[in-house]
VODRENMAR-142364 format. One record per atom (N, C-alpha, C, O, CB): residue number from 1; atom name; x negated, y, z. Coordinates in steps of 0.02 Angstrom, whole numbers, plus 50000, padded with zeros to 5 digits. Atoms other than C-alpha are relative to their C-alpha. Glycine has a CB too. Layout:
N
LUMMI:k:a:c1:c2:c3
LUMMI:NUM:CA:X:Y:Z
...
This chain:
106
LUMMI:k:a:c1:c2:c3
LUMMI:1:N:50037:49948:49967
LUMMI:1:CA:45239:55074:55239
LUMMI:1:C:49930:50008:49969
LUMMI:1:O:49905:50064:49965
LUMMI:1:CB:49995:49986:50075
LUMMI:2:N:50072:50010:50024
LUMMI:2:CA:45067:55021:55162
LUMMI:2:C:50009:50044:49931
LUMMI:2:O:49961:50083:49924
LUMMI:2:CB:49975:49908:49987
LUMMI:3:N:50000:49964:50059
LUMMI:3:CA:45118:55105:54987
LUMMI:3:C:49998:50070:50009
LUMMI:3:O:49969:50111:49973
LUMMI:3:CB:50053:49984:49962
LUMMI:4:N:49983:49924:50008
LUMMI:4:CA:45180:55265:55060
LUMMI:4:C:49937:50036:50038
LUMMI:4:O:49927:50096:50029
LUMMI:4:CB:50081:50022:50039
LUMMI:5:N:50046:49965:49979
LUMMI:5:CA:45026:55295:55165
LUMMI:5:C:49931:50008:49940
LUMMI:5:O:49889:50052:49931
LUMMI:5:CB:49985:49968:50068
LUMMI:6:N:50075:49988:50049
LUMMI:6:CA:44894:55256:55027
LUMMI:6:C:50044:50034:49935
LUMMI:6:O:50018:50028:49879
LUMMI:6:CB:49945:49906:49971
LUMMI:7:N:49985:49926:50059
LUMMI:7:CA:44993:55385:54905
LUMMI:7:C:49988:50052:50049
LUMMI:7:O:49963:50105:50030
LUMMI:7:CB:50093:50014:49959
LUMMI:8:N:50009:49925:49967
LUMMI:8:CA:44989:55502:55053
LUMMI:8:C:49923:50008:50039
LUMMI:8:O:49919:50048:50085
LUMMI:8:CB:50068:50011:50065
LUMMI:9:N:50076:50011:49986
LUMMI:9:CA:44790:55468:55090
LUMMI:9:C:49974:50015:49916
LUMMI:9:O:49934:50060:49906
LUMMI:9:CB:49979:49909:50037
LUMMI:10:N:50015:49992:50052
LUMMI:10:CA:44775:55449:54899
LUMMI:10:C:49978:50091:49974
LUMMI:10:O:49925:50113:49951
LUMMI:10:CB:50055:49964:49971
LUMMI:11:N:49983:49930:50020
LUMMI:11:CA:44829:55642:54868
LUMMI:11:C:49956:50040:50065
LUMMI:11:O:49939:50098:50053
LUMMI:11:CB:50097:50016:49998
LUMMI:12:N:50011:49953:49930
LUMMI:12:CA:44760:55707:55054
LUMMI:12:C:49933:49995:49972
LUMMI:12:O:49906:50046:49950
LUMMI:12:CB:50018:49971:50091
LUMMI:13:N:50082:50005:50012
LUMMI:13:CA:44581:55633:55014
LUMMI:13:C:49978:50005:49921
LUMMI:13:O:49923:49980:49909
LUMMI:13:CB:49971:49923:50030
LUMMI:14:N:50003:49991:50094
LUMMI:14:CA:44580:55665:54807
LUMMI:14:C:49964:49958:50008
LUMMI:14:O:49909:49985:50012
LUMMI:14:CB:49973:50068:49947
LUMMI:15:N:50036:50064:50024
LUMMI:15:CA:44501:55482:54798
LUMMI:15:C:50058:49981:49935
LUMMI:15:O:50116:49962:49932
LUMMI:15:CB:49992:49931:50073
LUMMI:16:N:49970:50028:50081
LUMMI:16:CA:44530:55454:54599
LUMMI:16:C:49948:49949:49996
LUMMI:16:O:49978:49896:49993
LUMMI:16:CB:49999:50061:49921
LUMMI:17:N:50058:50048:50025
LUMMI:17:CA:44370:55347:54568
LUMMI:17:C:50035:49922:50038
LUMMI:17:O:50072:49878:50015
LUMMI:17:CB:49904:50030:50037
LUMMI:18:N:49967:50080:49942
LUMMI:18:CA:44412:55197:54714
LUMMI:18:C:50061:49998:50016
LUMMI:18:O:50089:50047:50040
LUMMI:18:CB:49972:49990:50082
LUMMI:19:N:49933:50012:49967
LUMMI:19:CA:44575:55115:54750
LUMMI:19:C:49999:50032:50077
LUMMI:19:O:49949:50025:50112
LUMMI:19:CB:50015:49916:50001
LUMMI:20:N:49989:49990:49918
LUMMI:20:CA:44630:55183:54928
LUMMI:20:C:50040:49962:50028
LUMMI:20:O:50100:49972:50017
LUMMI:20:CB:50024:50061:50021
LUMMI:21:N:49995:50051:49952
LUMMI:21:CA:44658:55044:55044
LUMMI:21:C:50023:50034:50066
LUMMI:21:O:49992:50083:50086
LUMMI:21:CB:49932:49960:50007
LUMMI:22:N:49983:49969:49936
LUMMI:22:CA:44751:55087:55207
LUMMI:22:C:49980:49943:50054
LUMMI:22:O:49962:49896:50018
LUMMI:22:CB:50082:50023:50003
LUMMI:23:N:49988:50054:49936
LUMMI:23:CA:44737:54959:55380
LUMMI:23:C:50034:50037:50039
LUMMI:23:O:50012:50094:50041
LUMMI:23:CB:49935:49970:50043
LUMMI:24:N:49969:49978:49949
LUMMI:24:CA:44853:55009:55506
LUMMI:24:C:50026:49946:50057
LUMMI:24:O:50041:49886:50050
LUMMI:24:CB:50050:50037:49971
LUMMI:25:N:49974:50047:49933
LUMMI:25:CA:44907:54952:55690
LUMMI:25:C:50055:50035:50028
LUMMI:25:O:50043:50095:50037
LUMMI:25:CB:49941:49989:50064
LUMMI:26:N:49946:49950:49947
LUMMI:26:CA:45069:55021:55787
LUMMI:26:C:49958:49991:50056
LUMMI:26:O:49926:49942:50077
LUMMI:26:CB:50093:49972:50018
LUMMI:27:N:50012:49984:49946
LUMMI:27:CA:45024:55102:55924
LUMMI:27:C:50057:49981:50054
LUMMI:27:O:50044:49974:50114
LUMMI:27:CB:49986:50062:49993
LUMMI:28:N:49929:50020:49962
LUMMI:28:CA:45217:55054:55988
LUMMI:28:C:50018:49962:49979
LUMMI:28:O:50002:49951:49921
LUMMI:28:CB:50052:50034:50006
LUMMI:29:N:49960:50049:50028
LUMMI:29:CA:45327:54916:55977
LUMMI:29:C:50056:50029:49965
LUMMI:29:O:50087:50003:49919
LUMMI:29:CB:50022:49953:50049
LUMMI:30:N:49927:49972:50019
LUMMI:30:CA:45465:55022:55946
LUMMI:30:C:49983:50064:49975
LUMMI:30:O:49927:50088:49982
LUMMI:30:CB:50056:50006:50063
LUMMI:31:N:50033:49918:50028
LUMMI:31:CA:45482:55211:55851
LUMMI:31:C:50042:50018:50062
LUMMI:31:O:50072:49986:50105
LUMMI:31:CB:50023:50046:49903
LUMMI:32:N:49986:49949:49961
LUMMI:32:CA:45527:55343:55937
LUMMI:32:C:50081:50033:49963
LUMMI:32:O:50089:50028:49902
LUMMI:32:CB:49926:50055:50001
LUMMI:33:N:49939:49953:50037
LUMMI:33:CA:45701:55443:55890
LUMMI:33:C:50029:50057:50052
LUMMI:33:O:50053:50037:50105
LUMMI:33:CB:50071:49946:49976
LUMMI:34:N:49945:49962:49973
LUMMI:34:CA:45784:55592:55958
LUMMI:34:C:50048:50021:49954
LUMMI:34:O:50041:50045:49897
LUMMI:34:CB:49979:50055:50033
LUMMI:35:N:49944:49981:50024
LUMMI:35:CA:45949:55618:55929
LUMMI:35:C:50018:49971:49929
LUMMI:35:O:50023:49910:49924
LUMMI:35:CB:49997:50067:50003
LUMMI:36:N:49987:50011:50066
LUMMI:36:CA:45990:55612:55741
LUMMI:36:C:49946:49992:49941
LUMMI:36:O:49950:49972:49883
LUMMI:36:CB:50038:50049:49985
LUMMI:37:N:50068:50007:50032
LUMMI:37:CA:45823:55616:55683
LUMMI:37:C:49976:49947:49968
LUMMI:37:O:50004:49897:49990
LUMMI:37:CB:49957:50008:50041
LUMMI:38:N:50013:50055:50006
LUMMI:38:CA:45728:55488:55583
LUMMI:38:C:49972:49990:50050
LUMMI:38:O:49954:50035:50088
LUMMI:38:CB:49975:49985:49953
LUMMI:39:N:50059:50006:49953
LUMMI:39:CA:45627:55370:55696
LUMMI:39:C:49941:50013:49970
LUMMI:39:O:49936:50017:49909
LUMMI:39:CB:49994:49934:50029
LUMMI:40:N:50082:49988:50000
LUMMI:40:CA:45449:55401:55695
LUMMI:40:C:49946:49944:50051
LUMMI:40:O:49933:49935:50111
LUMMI:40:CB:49990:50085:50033
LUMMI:41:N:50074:50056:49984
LUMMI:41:CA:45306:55265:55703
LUMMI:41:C:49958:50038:50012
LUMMI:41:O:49959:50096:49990
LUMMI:41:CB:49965:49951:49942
LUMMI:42:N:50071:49953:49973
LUMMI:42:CA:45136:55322:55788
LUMMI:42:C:49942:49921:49973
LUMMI:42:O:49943:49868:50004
LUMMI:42:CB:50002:50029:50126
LUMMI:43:N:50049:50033:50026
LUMMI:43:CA:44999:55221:55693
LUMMI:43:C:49920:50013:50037
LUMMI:43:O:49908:50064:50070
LUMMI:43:CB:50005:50020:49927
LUMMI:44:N:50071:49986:50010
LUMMI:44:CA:44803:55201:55710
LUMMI:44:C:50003:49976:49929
LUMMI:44:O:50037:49930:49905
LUMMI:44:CB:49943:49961:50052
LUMMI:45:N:49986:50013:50084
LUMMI:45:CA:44768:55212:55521
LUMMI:45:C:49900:50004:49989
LUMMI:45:O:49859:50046:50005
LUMMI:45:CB:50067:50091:49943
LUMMI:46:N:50100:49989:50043
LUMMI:46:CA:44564:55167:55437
LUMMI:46:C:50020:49998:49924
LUMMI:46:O:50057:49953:49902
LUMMI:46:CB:49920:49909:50018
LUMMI:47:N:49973:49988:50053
LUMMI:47:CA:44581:55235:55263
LUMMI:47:C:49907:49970:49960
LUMMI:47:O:49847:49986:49966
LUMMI:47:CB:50041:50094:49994
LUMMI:48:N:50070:50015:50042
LUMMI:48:CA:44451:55150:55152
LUMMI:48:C:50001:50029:49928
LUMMI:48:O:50058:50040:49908
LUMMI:48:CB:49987:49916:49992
LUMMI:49:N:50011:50003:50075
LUMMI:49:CA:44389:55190:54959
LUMMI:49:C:49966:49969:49982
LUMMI:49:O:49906:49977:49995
LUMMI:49:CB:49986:50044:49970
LUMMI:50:N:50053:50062:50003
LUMMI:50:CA:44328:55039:54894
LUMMI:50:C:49995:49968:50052
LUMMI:50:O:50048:49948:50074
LUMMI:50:CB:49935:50015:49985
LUMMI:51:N:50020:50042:49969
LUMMI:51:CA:44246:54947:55013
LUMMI:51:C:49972:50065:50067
LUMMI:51:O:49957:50046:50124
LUMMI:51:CB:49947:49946:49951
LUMMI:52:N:50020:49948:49939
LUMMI:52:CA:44196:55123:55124
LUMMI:52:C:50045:50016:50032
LUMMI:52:O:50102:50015:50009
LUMMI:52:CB:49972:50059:49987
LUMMI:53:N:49962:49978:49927
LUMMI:53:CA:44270:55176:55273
LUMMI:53:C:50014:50077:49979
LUMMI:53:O:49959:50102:49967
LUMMI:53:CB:49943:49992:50083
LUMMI:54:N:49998:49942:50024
LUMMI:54:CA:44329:55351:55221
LUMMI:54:C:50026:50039:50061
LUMMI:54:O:50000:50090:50085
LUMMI:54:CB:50040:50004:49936
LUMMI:55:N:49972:49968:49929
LUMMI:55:CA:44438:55392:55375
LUMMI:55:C:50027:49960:50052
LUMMI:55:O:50039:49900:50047
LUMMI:55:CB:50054:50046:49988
LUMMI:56:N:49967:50052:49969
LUMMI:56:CA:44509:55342:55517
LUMMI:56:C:50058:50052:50059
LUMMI:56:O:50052:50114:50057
LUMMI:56:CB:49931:49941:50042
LUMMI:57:N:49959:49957:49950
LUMMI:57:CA:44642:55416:55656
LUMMI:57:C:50078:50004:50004
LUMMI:57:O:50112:49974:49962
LUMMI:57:CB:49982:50065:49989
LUMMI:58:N:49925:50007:49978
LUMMI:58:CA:44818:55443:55722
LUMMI:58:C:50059:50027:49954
LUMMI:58:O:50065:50085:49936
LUMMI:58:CB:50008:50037:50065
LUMMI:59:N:49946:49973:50065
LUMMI:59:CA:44967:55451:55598
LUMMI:59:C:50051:49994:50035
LUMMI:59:O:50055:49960:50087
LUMMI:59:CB:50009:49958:49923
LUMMI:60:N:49897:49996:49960
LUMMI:60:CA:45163:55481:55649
LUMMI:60:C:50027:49988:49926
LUMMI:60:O:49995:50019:49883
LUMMI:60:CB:50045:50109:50048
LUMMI:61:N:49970:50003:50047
LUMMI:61:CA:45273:55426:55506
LUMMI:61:C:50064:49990:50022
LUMMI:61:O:50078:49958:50073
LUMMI:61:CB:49977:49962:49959
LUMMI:62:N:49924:50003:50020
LUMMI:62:CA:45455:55442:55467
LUMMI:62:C:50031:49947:49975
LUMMI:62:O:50006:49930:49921
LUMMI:62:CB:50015:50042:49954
LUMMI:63:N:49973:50064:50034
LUMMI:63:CA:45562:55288:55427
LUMMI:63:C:50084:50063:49976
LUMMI:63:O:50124:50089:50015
LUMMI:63:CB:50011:49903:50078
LUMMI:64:N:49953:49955:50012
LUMMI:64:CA:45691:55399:55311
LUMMI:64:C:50035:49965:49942
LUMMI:64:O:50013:49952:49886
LUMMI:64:CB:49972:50070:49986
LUMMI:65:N:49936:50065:50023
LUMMI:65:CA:45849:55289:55254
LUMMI:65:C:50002:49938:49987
LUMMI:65:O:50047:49911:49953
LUMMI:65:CB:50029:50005:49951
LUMMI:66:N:50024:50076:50029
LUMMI:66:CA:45768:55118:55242
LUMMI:66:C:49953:50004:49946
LUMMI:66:O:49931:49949:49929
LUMMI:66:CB:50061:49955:49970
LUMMI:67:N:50002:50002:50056
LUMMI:67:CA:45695:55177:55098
LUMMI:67:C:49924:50019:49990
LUMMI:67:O:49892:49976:49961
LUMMI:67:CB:50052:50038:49972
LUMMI:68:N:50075:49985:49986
LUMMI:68:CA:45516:55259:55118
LUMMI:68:C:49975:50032:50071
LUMMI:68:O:50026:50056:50097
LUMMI:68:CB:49978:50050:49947
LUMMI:69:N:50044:49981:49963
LUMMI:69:CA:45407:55317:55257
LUMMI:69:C:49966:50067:49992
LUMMI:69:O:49917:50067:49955
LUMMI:69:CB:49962:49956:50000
LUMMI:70:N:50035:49914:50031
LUMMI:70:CA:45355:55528:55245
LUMMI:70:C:49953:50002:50056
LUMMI:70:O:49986:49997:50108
LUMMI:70:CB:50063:50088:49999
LUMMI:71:N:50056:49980:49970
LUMMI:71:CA:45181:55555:55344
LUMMI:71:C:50030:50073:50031
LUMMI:71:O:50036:50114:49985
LUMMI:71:CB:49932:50001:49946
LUMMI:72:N:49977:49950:49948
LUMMI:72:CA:45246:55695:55469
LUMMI:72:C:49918:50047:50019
LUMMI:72:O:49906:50105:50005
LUMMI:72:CB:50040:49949:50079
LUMMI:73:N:50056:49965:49982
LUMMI:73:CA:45057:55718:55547
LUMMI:73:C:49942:49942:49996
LUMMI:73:O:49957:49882:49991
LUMMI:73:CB:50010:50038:50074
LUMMI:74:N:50025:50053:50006
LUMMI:74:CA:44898:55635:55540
LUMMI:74:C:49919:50076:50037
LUMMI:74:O:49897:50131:50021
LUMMI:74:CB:50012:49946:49903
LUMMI:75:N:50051:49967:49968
LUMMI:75:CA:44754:55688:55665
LUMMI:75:C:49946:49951:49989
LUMMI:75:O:49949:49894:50012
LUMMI:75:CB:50014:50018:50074
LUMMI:76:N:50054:50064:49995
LUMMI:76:CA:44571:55606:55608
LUMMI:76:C:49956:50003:50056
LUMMI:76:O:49948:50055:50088
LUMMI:76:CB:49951:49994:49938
LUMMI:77:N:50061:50017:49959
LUMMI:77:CA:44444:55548:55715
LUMMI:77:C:49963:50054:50032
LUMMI:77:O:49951:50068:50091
LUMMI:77:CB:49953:49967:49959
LUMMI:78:N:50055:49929:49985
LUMMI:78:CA:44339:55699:55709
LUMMI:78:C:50028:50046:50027
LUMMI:78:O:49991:50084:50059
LUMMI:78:CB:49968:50039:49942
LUMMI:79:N:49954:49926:49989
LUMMI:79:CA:44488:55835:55746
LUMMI:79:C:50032:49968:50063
LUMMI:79:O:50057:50004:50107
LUMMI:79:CB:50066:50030:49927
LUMMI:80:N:49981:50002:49918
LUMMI:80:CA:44538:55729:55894
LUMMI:80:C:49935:49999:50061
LUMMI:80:O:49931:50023:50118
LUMMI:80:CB:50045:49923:50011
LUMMI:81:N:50066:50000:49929
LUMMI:81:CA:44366:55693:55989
LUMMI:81:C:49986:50091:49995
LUMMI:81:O:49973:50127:50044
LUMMI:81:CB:49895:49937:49973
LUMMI:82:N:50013:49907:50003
LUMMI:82:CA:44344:55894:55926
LUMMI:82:C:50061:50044:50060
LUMMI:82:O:50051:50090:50099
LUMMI:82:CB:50026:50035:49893
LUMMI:83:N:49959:49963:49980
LUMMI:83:CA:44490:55947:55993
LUMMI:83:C:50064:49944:50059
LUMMI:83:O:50123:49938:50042
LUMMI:83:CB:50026:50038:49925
LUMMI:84:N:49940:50068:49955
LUMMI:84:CA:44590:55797:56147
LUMMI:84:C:50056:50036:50000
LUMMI:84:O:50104:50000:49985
LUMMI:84:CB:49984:49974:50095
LUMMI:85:N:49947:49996:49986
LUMMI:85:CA:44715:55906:56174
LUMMI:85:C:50061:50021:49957
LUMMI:85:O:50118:50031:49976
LUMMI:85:CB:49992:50028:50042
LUMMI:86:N:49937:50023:50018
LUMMI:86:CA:44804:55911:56026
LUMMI:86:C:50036:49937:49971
LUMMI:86:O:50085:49927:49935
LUMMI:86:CB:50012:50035:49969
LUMMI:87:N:49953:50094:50006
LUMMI:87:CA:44844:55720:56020
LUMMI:87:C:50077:50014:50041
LUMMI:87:O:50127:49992:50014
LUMMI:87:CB:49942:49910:50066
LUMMI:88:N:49951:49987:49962
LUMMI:88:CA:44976:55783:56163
LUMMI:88:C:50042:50042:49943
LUMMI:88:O:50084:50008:49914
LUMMI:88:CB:49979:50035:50070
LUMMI:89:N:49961:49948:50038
LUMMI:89:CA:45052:55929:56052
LUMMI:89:C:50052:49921:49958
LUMMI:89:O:50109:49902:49972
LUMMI:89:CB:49934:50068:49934
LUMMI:90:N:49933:50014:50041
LUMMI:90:CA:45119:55805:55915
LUMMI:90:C:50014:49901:50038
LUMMI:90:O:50059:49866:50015
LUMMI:90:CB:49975:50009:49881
LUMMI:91:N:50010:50078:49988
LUMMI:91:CA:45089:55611:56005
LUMMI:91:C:50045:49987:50051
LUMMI:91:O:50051:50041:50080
LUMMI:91:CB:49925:49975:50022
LUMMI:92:N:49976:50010:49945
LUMMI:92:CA:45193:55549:56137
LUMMI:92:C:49951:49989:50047
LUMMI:92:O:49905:49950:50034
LUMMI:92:CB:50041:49956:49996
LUMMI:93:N:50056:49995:49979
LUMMI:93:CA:45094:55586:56288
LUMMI:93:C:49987:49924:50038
LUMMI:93:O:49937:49934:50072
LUMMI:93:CB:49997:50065:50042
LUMMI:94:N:50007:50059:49992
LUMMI:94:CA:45099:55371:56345
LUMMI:94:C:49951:49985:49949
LUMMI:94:O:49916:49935:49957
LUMMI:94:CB:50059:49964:50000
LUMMI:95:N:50038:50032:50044
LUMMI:95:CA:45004:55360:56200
LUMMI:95:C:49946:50038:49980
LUMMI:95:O:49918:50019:49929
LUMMI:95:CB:50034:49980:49950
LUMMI:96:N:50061:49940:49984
LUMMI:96:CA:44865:55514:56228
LUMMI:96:C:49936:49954:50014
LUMMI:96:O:49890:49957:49973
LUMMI:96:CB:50018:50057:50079
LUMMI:97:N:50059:50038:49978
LUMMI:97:CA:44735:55388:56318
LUMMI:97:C:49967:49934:49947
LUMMI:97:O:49911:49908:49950
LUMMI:97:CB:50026:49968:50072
LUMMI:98:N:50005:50068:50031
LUMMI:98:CA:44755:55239:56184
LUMMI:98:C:49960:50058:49937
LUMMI:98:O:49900:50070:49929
LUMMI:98:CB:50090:49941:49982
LUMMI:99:N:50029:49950:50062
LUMMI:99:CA:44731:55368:56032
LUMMI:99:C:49925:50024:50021
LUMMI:99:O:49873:49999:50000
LUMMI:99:CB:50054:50078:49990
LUMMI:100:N:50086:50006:50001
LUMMI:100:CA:44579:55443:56102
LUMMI:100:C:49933:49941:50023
LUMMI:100:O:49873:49952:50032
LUMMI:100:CB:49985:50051:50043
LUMMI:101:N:50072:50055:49977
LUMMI:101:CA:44477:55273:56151
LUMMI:101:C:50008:49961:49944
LUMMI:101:O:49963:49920:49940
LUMMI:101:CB:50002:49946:50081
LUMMI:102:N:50003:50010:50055
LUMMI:102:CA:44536:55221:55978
LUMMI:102:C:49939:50038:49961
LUMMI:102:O:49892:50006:49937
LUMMI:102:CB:50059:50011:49982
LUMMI:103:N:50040:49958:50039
LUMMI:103:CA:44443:55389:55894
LUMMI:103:C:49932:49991:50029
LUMMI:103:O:49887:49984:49987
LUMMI:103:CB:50025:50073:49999
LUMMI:104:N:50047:50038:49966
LUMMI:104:CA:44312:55342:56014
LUMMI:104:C:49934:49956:49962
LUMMI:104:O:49873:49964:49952
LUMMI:104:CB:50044:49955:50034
LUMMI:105:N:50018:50060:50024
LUMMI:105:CA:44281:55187:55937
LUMMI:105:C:49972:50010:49923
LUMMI:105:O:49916:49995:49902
LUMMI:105:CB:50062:49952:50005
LUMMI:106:N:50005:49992:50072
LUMMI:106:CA:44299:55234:55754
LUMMI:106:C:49975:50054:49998
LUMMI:106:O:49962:50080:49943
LUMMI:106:CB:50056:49997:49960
């Protein structure tokens, strides 16, 4: 999971100069699935370059055939305290209160 988010932070944030470093925490023990769907992980993700803090905020990823992880959505810090209510739109709403006292924080 750590490779596929720092290519998909790599390309989102055009950091060429500094390695991009990901940290992530599940927000769940378990993904989520409906139906036939891949599951989907709900992350808190801090995206560093170098040694700086570059971003931080709520990611959903795809677990698609064992094989890689596709970034679905990724709301930062700033676009959720800007905007609470669309953590609900793409987040499971159990996990609405944790996400924003996360962005909070960071």
């Amino acid at each position: 999971m750590e490779r596929d988010l720092c290519a998909y932070f790599e390309q989102r944030l055009k950091q060429k100069t500094d390695e991009v470093r990901v940290e992530y925490q599940l927000l769940r023990d378990s993904p989520t699935q409906t139906g036939i769907s891949y599951p989907k992980y709900n992350l808190w993700a801090r995206i560093f370059s170098g040694r700086k803090l570059v971003a931080s905020g709520a990611v959903r990823v795809a677990a698609v055939e064992k094989l890689r992880f596709d970034v679905t959505d990724f709301l930062s810090s700033e676009e959720i305290l800007a905007a609470p209510a669309r953590v609900q739109l793409v987040f499971p709403a159990v996990l609405k209160e944790k996400i924003l006292g996360l962005a909070k924080v960071n």
